[in-house]
N, C-alpha and C positions, 0 to 999 in steps of 0.2 A: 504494500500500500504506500509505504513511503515513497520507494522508488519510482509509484508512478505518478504521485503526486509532483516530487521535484523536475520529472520528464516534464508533465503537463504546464507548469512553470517556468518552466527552461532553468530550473534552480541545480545547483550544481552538489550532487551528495555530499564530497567532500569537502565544500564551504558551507555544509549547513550544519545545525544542531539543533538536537530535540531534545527541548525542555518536560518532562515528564514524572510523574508522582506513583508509579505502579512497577512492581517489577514486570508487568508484559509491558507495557513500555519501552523498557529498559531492553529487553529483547528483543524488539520489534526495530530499537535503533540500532544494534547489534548484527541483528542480522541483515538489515540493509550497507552496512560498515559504514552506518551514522555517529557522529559526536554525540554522545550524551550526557544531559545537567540532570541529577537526578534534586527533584523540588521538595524538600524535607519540610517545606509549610502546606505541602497536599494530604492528601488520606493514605499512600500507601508507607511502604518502608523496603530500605535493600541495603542488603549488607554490603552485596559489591560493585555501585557503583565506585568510580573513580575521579568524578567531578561531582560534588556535590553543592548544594546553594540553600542552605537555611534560613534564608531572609531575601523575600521578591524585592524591596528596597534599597539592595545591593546587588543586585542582578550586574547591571550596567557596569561597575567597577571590576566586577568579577571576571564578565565577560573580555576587558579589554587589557584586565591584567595576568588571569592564571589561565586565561580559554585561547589568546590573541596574540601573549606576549609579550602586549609593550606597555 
């Protein structure tokens, strides 16, 4: 789904990332070989993401410092 969603967009997988609160989520970005923020102020929980973001009001900073690099 993801991957046809980014086709239909002309979005490119590997410049995108999916913000998501469930571990199918988490899979779903996975198995597309999407980025993924796992959202610890949603309803689910996961032990193995690798980005994670406990506060939507720091999204932004997060994004352009630990996601983007600079």
């Amino acid at each position: 789904m993801l991957e046809l969603l980014c086709q239909k967009f002309s979005i490119s997988i590997s410049e995108s990332i999916f913000i998501g609160d469930s571990v199918k989520d988490e899979l779903a970005a996975k198995n597309a070989n999407m980025k993924f923020i796992f959202a610890d102020w949603g309803y689910g929980k996961s032990k193995s993401a690798i980005h994670r973001q406990p506060n939507i009001s720091r999204l932004h900073s997060y994004f352009l410092k630990d996601v983007f690099n600079t």
